[in-house]
C-alpha positions as CSV (number, residue, x, y, z in Angstrom):
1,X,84.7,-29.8,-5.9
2,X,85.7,-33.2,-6.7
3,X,83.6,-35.9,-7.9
4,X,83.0,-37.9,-4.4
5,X,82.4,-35.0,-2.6
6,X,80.3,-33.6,-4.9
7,X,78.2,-36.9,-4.7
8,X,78.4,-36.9,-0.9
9,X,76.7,-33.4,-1.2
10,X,73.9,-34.8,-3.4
11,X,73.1,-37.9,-1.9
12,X,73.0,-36.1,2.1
13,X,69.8,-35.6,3.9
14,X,71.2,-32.7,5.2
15,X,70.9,-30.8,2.2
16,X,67.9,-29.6,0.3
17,X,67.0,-28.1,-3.1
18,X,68.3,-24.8,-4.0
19,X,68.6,-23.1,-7.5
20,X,66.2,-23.9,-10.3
21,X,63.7,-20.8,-9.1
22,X,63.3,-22.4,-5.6
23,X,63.3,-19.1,-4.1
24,X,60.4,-17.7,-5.8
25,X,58.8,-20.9,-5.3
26,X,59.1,-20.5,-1.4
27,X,56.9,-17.7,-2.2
28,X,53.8,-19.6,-2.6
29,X,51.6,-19.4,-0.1
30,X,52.0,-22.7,2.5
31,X,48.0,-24.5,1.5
32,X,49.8,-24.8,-2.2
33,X,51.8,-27.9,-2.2
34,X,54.9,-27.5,-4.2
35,X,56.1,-29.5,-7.2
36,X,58.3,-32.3,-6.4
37,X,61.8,-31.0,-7.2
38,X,61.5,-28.5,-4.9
39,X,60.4,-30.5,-2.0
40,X,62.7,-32.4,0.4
41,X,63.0,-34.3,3.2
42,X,59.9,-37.2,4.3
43,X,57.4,-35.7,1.9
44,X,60.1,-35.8,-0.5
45,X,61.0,-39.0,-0.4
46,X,57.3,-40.7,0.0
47,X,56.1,-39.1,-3.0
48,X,59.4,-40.6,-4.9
49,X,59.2,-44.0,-3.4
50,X,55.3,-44.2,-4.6
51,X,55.6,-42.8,-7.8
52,X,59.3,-44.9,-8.5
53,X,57.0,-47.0,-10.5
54,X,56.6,-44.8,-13.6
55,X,59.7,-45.1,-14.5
56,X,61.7,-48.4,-13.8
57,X,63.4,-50.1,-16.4
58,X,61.0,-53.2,-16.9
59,X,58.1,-50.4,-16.9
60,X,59.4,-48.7,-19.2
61,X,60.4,-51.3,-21.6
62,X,56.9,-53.0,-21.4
63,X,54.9,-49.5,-21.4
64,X,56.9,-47.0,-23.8
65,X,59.4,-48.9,-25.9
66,X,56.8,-49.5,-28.6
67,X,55.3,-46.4,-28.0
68,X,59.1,-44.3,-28.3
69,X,59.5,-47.0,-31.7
70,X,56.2,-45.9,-33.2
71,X,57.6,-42.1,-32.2
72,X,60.9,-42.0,-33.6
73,X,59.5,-44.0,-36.8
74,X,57.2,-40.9,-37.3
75,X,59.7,-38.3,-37.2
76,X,62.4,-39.9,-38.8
77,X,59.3,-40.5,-42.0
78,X,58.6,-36.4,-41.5
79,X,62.5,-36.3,-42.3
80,X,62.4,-38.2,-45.3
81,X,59.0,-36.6,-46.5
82,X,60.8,-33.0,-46.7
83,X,64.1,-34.2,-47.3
84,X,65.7,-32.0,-44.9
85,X,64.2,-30.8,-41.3
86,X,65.5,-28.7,-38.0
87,X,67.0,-31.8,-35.7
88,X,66.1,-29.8,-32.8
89,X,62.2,-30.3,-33.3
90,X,62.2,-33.7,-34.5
91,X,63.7,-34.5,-31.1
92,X,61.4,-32.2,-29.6
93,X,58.6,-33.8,-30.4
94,X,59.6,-37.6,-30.2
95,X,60.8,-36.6,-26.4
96,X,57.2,-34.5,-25.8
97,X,55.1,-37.7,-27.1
98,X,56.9,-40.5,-24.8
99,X,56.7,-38.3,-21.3
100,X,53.3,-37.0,-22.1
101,X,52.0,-40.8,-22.2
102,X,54.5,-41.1,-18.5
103,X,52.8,-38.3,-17.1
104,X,49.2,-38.4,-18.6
105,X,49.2,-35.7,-20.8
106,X,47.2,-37.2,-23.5
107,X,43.8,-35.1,-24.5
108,X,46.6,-32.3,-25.8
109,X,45.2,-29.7,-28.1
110,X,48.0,-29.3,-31.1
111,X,50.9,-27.9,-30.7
112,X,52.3,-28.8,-27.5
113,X,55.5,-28.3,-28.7
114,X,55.6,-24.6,-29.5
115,X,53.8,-23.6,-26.1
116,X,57.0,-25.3,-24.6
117,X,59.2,-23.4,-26.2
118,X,57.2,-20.4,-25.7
119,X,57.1,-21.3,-22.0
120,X,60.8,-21.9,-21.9
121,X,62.1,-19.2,-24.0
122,X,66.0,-19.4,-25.1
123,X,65.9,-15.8,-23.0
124,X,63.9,-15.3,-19.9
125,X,63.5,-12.0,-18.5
126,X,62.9,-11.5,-14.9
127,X,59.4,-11.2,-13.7
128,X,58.8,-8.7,-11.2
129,X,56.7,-5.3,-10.8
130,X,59.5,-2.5,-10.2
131,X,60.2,-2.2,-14.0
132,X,58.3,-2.2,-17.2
133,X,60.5,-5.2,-18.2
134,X,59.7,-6.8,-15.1
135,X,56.0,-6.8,-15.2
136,X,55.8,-7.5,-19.6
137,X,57.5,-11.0,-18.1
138,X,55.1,-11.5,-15.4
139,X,52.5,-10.9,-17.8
140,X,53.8,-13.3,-20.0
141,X,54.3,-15.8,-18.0
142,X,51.0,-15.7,-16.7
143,X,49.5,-15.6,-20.4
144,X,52.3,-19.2,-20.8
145,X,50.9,-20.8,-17.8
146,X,47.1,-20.5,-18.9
147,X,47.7,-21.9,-22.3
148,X,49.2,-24.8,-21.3
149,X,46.8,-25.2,-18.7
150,X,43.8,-24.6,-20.6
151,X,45.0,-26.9,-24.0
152,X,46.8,-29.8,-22.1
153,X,46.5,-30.0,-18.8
154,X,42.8,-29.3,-17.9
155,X,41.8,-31.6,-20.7
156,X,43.7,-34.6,-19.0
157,X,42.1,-33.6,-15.7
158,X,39.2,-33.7,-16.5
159,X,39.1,-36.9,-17.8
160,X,41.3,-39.1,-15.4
161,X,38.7,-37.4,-12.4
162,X,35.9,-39.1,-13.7
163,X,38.4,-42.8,-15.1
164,X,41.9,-42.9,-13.3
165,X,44.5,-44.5,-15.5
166,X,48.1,-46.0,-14.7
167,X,49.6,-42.6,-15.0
168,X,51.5,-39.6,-12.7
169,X,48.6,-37.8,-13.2
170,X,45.8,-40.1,-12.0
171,X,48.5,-40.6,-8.9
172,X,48.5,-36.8,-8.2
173,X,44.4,-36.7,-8.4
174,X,44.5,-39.8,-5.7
175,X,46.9,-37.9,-3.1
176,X,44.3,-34.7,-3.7
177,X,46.5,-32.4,-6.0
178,X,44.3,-29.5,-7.2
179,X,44.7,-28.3,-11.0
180,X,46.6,-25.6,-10.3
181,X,49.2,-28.3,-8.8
182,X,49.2,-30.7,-11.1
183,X,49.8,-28.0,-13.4
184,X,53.1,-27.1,-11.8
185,X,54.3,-30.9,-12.0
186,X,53.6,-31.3,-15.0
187,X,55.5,-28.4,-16.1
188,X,58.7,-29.3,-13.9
189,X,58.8,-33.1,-16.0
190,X,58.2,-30.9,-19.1
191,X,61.5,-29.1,-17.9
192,X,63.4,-32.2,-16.9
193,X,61.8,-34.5,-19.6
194,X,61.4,-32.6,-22.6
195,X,63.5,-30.2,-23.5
196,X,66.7,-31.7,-21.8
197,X,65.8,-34.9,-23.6
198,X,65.9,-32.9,-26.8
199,X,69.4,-31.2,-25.8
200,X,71.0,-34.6,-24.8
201,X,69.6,-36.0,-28.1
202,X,70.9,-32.9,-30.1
203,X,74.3,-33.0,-28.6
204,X,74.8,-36.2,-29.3
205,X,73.7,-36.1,-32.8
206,X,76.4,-33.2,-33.3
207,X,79.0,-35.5,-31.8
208,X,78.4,-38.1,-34.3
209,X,78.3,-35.8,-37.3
210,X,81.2,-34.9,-36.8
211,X,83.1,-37.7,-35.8
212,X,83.5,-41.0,-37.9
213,X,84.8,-42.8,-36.1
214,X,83.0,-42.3,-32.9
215,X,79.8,-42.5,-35.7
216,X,80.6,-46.0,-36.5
217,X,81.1,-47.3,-32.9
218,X,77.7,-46.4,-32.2
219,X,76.0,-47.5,-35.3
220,X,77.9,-50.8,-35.6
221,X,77.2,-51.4,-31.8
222,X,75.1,-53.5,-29.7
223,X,72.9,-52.0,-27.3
224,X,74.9,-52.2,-24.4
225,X,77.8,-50.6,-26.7
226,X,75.3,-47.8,-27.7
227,X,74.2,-47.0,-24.1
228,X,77.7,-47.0,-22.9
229,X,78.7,-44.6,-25.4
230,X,75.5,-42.3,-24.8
231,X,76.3,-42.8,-21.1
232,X,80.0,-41.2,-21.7
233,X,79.0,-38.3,-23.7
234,X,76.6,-37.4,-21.1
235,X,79.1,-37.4,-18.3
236,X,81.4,-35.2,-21.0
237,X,78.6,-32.9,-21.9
238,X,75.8,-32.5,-19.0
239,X,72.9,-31.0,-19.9
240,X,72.8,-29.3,-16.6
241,X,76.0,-28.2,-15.3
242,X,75.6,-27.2,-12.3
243,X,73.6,-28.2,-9.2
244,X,72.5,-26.6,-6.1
245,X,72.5,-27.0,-2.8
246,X,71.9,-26.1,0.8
247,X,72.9,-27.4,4.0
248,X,71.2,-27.9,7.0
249,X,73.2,-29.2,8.6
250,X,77.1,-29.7,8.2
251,X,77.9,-32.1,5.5
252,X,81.6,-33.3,5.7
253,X,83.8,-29.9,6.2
254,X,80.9,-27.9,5.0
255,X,78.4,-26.3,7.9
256,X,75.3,-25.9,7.7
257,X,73.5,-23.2,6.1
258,X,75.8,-22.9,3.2
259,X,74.7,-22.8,-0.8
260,X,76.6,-25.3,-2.3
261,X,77.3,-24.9,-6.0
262,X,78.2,-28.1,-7.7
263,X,80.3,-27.8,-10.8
264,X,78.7,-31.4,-12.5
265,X,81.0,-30.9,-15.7
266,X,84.4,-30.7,-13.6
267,X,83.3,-33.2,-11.1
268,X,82.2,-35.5,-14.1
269,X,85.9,-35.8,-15.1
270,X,86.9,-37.2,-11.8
271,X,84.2,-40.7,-12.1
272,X,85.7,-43.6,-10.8
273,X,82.6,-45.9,-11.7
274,X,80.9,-46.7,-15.1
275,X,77.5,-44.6,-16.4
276,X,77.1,-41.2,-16.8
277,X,78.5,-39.5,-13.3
278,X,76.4,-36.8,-11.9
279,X,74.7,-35.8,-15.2
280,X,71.2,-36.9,-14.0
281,X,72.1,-35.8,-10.3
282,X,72.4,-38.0,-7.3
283,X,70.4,-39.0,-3.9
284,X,67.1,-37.6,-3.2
285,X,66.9,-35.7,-6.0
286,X,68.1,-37.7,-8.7
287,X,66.5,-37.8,-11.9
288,X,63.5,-40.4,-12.0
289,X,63.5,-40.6,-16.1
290,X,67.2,-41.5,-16.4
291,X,66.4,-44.7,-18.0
292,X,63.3,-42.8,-19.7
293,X,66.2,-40.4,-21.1
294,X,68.5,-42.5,-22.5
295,X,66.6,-45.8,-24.1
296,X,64.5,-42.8,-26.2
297,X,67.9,-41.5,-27.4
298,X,69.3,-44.8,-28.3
299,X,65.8,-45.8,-29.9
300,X,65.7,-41.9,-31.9
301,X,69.6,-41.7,-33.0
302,X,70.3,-45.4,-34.2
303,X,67.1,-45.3,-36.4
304,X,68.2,-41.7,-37.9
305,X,71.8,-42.8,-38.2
306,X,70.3,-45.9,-40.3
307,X,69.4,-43.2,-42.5
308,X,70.8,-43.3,-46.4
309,X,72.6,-40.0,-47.4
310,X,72.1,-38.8,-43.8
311,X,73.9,-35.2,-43.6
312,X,74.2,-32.1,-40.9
313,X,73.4,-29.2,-43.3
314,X,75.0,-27.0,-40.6
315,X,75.8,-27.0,-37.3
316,X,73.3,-25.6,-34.7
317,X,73.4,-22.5,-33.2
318,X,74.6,-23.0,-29.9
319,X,73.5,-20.5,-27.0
320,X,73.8,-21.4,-23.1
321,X,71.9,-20.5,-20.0
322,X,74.5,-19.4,-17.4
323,X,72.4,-19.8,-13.9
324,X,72.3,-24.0,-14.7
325,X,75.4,-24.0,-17.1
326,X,73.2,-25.4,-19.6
327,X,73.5,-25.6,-23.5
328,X,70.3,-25.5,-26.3
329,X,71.2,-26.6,-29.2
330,X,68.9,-24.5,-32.6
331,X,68.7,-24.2,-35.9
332,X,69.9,-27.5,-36.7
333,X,69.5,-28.6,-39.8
334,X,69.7,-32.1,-41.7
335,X,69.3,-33.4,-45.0
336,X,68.4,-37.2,-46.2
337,X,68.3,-36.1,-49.7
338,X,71.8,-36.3,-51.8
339,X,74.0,-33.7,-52.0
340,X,75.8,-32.5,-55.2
């Protein structure tokens, strides 16, 4: 599928969210209101429209930039305190600390970092109760959902129920979310905010490891050089390949009721306009913390590239997840002390 059509599919209201574990989400029973990537349609688009605050550009530039600065700054000093550190959870953490402070997630217990990745596990099983297999991973995603309940969310809770602050959070306790629900939106901008923040970062850095050239456009640039190189090597190298859809109702040549698999990496090579193509989606759906995304990248990489002796140890272990076409990059390991 092309790159227009492809778009046309995205940005139709006669299309709604499919993939991403939407099926077993239509499980739910209908009192528990479902997080917002899997809703669609009026509800949809009210949420987005009242919660589009959180993350505009001139928000985010007056809210976050000195807190992603302060961020990257620590990370980058853990670096140069151990001489050599896995890239991967440097830009774990920097990309937990700014979305927590979006989303309100700021009475943590330690170690929010390695629930995530215990949460979102390089190899999921499939839950279910017809196999052994199948009930050790409904078990253990139970036992994943509680922790991060118990040490981040509930703590946050409980304290923006008795003081609101400016926050998604404090917004969901307003429209009359209960726990359990905030829980599962908090968990879907873990998904979108976190760890493909850390990818996109990742990827990037591996990029400019191994190529001068393209290492020296972006640390000699200006800003808008920088973000129009991140920009490119996003639409080169989505984080999320592919994108789901289905119709109800027919959308161009395609009738309704069909599941529409978008192939973002093909389309991608078919942009006509400037930016990063479908990698952060289109319409409805599209990804609120785009600009979220990409100023902590700049912000993370040009202060690591600034590094003296900066050096990629090795390359990172590279394994994919086939139902999103999605890469995660491990194991990656960096040096700031000299080599010889």
């Amino acid at each position: 599928m092309g790159y227009a059509r492809a778009r046309a599919v995205l940005r139709s209201t006669d299309t709604v969210q499919a993939g991403l574990g939407v099926e077993t989400v239509e499980k739910l029973p209908p009192s528990i209101r479902r997080p917002v990537l899997y809703r669609d349609g009026e509800e949809h688009r009210e949420h987005r429209r009242q919660t589009a605050r959180y993350f505009t550009p001139r928000r985010v530039d007056e809210h976050y930039r000195d807190l992603m600065e302060r961020a990257a700054d620590q990370q980058i000093e853990t670096l140069r305190q151990q001489g050599t550190a896995d890239l991967a959870k440097l830009s774990f953490r920097m990309a937990i600390e700014v979305v927590c402070a979006v989303i309100g997630l700021t009475e943590s217990r330690p170690g929010l970092d390695r629930r995530l990745d215990r949460f979102f596990p390089e190899k999921f099983g499939k839950p279910g109760f017809t196999s052994l297999n199948g009930i050790y991973w409904v078990f253990k995603q139970n036992i994943q959902f509680l922790g991060i309940y118990l040490a981040d969310v509930r703590p946050a809770v409980k304290v923006r129920r008795r003081q609101r602050r400016d926050d998604l959070i404090s917004h969901l306790i307003d429209e009359g979310c209960r726990d359990g629900e905030i829980l599962g939106e908090c968990l879907t901008f873990a998904a979108a905010g976190m760890v493909t923040t850390r990818e996109f970062v990742n990827v990037v850095a591996w990029h400019l490891f191994t190529d001068d050239v393209l290492r020296d456009r972006y640390t000699g640039g200006d800003d808008t050089t920088r973000v129009a190189l991140l920009h490119e090597l996003l639409r080169l190298e989505p984080v999320v390949g592919n994108l789901k859809r289905r119709t109800t109702g027919p959308v161009g040549d395609i009738p309704d009721g069909r599941l529409v698999d978008i192939d973002v990496s093909t389309a991608n090579l078919e942009r006509v306009d400037e930016g990063p193509g479908l990698s952060f989606g289109d319409g409805p759906h599209k990804c609120p913390g785009a600009y979220v995304a990409v100023q902590e990248a700049d912000i993370f990489l040009s202060k690591l590239f600034a590094q003296p002796r900066l050096t990629m140890l090795k390359p990172p272990r590279v394994t994919k997840k086939p139902d999103i076409s999605s890469y995660e990059l491990r194991d990656f390991m960096i040096t700031v002390r000299p080599q010889g």
